[in-house]
FITORTOR-78301 format. One record per residue (C-alpha): x, y, z; residue number from 1. Coordinates in nm, 3 decimals, m for minus. Example, Ala and Ser with C-alpha at 12.3 -4.5 7.8 and 13.67 -1.06 7.14 Angstrom:
<rs>
@u=1.230; v=m0.450; w=0.780; n=1;
@u=1.367; v=m0.106; w=0.714; n=2;
</rs>
This chain:
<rs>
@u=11.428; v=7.975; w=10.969; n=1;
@u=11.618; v=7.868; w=11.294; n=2;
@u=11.631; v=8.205; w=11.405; n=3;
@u=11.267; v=8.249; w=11.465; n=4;
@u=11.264; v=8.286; w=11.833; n=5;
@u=11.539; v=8.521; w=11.957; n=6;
@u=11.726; v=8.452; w=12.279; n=7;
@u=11.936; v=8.675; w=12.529; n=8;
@u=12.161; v=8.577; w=12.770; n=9;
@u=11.990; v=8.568; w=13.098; n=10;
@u=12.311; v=8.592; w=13.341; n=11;
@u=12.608; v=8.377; w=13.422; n=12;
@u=12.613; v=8.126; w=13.681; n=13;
@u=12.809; v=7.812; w=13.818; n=14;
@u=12.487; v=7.621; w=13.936; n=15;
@u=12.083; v=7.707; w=13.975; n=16;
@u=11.813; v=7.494; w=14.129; n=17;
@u=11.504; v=7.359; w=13.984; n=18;
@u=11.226; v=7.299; w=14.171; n=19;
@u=10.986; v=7.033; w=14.034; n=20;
@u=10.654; v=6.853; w=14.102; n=21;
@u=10.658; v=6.504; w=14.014; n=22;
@u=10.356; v=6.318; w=13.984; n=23;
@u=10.432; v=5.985; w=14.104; n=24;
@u=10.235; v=5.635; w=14.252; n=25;
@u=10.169; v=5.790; w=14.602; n=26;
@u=10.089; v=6.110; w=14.483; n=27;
@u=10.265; v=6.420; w=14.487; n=28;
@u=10.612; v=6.458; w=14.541; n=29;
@u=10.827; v=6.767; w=14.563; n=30;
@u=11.220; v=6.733; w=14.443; n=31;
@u=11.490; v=6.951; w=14.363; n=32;
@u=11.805; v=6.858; w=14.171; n=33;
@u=12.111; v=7.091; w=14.138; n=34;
@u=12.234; v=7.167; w=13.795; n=35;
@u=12.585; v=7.220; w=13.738; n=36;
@u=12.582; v=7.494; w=13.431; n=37;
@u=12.875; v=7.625; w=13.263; n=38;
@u=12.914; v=8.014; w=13.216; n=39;
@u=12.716; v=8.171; w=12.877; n=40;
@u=12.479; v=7.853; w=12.914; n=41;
@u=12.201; v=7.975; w=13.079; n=42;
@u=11.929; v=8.169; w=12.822; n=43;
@u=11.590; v=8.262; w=12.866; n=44;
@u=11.366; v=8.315; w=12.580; n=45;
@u=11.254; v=8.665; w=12.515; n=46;
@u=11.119; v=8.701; w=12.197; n=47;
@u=10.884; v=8.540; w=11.912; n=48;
@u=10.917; v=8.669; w=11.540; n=49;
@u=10.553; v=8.692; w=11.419; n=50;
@u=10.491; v=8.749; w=11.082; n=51;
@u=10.127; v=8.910; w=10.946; n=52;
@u=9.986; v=8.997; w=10.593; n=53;
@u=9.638; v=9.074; w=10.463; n=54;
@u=9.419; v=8.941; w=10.191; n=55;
@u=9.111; v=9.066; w=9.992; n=56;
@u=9.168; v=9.465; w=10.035; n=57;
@u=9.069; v=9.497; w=9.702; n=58;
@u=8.779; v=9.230; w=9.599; n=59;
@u=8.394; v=9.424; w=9.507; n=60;
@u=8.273; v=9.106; w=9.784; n=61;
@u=8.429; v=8.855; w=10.065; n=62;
@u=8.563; v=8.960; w=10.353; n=63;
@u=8.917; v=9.117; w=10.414; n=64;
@u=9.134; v=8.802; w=10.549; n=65;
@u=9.429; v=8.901; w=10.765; n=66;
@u=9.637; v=8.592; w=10.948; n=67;
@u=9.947; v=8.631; w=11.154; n=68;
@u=10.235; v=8.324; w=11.176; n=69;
@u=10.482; v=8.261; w=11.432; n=70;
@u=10.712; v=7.933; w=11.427; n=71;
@u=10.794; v=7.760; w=11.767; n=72;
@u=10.997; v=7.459; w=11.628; n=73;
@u=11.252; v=7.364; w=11.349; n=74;
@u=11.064; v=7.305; w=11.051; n=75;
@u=11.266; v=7.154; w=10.715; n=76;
@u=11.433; v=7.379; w=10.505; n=77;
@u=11.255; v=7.257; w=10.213; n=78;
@u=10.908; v=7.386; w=10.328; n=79;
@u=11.009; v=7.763; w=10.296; n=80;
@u=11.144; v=7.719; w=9.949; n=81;
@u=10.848; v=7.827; w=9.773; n=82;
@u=10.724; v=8.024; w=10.040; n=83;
@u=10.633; v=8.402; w=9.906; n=84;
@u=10.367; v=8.627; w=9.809; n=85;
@u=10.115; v=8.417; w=9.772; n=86;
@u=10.020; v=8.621; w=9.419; n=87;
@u=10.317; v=8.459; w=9.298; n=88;
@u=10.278; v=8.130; w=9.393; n=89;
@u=10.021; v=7.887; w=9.215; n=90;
@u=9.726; v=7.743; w=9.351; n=91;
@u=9.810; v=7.412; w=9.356; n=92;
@u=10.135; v=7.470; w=9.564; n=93;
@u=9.976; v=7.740; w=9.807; n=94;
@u=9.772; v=7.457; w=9.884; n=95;
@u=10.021; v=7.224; w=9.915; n=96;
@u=10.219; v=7.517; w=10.132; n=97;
@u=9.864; v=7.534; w=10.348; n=98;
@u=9.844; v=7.155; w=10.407; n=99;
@u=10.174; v=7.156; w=10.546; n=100;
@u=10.107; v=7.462; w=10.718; n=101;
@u=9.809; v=7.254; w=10.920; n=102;
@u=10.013; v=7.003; w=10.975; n=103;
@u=10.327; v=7.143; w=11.186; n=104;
@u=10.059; v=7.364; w=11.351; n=105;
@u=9.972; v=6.996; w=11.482; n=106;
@u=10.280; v=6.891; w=11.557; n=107;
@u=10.321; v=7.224; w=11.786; n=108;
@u=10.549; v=7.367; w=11.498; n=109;
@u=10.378; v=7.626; w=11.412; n=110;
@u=10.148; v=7.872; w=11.511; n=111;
@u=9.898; v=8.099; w=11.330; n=112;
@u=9.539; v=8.242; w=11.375; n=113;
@u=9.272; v=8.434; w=11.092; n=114;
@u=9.083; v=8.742; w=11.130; n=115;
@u=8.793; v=8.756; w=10.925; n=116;
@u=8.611; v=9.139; w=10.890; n=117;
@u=8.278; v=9.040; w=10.664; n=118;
@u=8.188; v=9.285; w=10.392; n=119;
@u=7.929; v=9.431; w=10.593; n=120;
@u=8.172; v=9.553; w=10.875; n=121;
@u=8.399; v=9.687; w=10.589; n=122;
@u=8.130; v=9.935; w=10.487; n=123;
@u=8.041; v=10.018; w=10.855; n=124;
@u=8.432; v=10.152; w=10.938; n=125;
@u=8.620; v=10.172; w=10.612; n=126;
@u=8.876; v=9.973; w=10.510; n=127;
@u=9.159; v=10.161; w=10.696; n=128;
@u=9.006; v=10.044; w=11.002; n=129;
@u=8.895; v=9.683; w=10.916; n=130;
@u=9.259; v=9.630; w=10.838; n=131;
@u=9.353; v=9.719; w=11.160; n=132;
@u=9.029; v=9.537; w=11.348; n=133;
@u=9.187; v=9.218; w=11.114; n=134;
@u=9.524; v=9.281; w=11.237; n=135;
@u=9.424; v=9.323; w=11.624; n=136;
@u=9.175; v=9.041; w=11.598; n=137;
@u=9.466; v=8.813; w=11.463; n=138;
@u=9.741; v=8.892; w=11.731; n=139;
@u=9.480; v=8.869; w=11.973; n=140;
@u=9.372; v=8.489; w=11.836; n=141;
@u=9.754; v=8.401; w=11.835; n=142;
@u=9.782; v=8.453; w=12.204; n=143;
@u=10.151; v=8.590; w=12.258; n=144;
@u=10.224; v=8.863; w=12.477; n=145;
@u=10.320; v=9.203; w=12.302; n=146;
@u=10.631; v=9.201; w=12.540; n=147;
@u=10.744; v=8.824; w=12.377; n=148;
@u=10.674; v=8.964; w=12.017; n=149;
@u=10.865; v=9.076; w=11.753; n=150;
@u=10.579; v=9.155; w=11.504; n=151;
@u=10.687; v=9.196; w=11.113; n=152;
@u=10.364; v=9.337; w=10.897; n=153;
@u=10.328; v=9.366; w=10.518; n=154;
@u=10.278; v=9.633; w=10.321; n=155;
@u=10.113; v=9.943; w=10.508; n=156;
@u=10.019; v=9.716; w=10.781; n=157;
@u=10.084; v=9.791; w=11.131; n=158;
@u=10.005; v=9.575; w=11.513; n=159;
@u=9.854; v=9.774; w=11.823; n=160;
@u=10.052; v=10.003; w=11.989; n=161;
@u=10.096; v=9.786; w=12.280; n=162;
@u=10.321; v=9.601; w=12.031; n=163;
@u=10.653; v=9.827; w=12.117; n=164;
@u=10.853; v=9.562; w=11.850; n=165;
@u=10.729; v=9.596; w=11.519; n=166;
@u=10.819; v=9.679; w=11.153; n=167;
@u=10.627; v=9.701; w=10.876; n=168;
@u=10.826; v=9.573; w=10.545; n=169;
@u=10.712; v=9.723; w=10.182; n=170;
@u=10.711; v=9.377; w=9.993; n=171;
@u=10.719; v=9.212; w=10.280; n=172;
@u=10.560; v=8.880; w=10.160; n=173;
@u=10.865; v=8.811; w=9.916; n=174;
@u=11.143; v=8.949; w=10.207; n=175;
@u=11.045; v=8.766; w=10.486; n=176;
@u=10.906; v=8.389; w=10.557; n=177;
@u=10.682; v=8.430; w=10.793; n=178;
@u=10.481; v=8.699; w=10.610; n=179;
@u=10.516; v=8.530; w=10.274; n=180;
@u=10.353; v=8.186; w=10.453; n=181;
@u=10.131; v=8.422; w=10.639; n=182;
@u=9.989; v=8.569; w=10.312; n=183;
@u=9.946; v=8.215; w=10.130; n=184;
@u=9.716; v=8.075; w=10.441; n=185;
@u=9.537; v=8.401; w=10.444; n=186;
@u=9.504; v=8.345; w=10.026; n=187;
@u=9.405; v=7.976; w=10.064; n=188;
@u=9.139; v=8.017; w=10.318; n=189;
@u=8.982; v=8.300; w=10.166; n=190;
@u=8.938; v=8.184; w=9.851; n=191;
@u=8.833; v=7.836; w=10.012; n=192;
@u=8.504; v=8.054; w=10.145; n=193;
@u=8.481; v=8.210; w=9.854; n=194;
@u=8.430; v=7.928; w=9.652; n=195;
@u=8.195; v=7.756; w=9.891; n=196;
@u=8.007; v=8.062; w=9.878; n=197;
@u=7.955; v=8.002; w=9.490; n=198;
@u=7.724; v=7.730; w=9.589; n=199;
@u=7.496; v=7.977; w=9.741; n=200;
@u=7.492; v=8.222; w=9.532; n=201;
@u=7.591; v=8.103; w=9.177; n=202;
@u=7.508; v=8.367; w=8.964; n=203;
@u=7.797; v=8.614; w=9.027; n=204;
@u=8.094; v=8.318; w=8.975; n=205;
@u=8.282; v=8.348; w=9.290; n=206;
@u=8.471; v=8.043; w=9.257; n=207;
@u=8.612; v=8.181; w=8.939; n=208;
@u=8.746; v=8.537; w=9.043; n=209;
@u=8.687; v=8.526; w=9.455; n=210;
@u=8.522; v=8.854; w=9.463; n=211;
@u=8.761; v=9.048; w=9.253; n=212;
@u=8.615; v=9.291; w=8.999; n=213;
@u=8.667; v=9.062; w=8.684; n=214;
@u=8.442; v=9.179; w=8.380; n=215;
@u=8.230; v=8.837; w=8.470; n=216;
@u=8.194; v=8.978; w=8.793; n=217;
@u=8.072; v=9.362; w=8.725; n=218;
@u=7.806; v=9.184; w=8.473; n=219;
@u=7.661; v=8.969; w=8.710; n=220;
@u=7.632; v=9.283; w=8.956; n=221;
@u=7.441; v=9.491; w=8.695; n=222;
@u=7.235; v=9.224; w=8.638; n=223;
@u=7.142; v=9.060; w=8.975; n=224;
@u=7.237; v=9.383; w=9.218; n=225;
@u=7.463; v=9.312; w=9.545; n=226;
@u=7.462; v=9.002; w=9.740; n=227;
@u=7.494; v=9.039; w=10.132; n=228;
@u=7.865; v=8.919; w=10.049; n=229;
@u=7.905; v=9.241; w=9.828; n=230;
@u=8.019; v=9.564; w=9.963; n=231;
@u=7.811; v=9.837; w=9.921; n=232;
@u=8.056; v=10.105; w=9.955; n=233;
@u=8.283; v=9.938; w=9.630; n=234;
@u=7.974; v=9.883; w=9.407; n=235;
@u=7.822; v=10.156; w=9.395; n=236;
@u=7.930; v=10.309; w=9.056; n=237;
@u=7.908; v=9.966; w=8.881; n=238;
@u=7.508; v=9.973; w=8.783; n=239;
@u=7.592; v=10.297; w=8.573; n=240;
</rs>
């Protein structure tokens, strides 16, 4: 996963001078040094691979989830080992894999932001456009410019156009790190609200099936109507 951020070579030169502020006992003090630099040495960063996947198209309630990952560090091999679609990963080690996740975030390691687009919003636009409002909203939250980014979607996913660099991958959760880890924080946190949301309303079993349209779930619909969490637009042949 070293090759996360891309460099080019910037130019070839014997020597450049940095100018510097130090912040010393009487204040400030301006310095420059003179670095002697070999030819091919001297690279500027240019780009940051970003990785971004989506969770909850398909749930009868919850919001649609979308979270986008870029690494800005060397993080141990070991961590990406069991990194993937997060369908095919089990809960106890996509919460292990967002634990860890937290924690190089902290460390300056990693970087990656959520979208959220409630149930409500997905009946106002569709879901064609809340997966793009998740997917703008994310990019936006990770705070990299479109020029620095090198944006790799999931699926039928795709970034703003001001993103010139992008390509969206068909499987690409299992293909590509960053989207894999991307879709098991998206997984975890959703169905961390999801279950919370059980508490509130307990008759529909949230914490069991998240939202998706189990045969638990389609009862409970029939028989208590839509929550606000539900949306409108997927229930609406379920009470026949």
């Amino acid at each position: 996963m070293g090759g996360q951020i891309t460099y080019m070579k910037w130019g070839i030169y014997q020597s450049i001078v940095l100018q510097r502020i130090v912040i010393g006992t009487h204040g400030l003090r301006f310095h420059a040094r003179v670095l002697r630099i070999t030819p091919l040495d001297v690279y500027t960063r240019c780009m940051v691979t970003v990785g971004i996947d989506e969770v909850g198209r398909g749930p009868l309630a919850g919001p649609l989830v979308v979270c986008a990952c870029a690494q800005e560090g060397k993080i141990p091999k070991e961590f990406w080992n069991d990194v993937g679609d997060s369908k095919q990963v089990n809960e106890k080690k996509r919460e292990e894999i967002f634990q860890m996740a937290h924690a190089y975030k902290k460390e300056g390691l990693l970087r990656f932001a959520l979208a959220n687009v409630t149930a409500k919003e997905i009946d106002r636009i569709g879901m064609t456009a809340a997966t793009r409002k998740g997917v703008k909203e994310a990019l936006r939250k990770l705070d990299i410019a479109p020029e620095e980014s090198d944006v790799r979607l999931d699926g039928l996913l795709y970034a703003p156009k001001e993103f010139k660099k992008q390509r969206t991958i068909i499987k690409g959760d299992q293909k590509e790190k960053l989207i894999g880890l991307a879709s098991i924080i998206a997984k975890v946190a959703r169905d961390t609200y999801m279950t919370r949301q059980a508490r509130k309303y307990p008759e529909y079993g949230f914490e069991r099936h998240k939202g998706y349209g189990t045969r638990e779930h389609r009862e409970a619909i029939r028989k208590h109507g839509n929550s606000p969490l539900h949306r409108a637009s997927f229930c609406r042949n379920i009470g026949t």
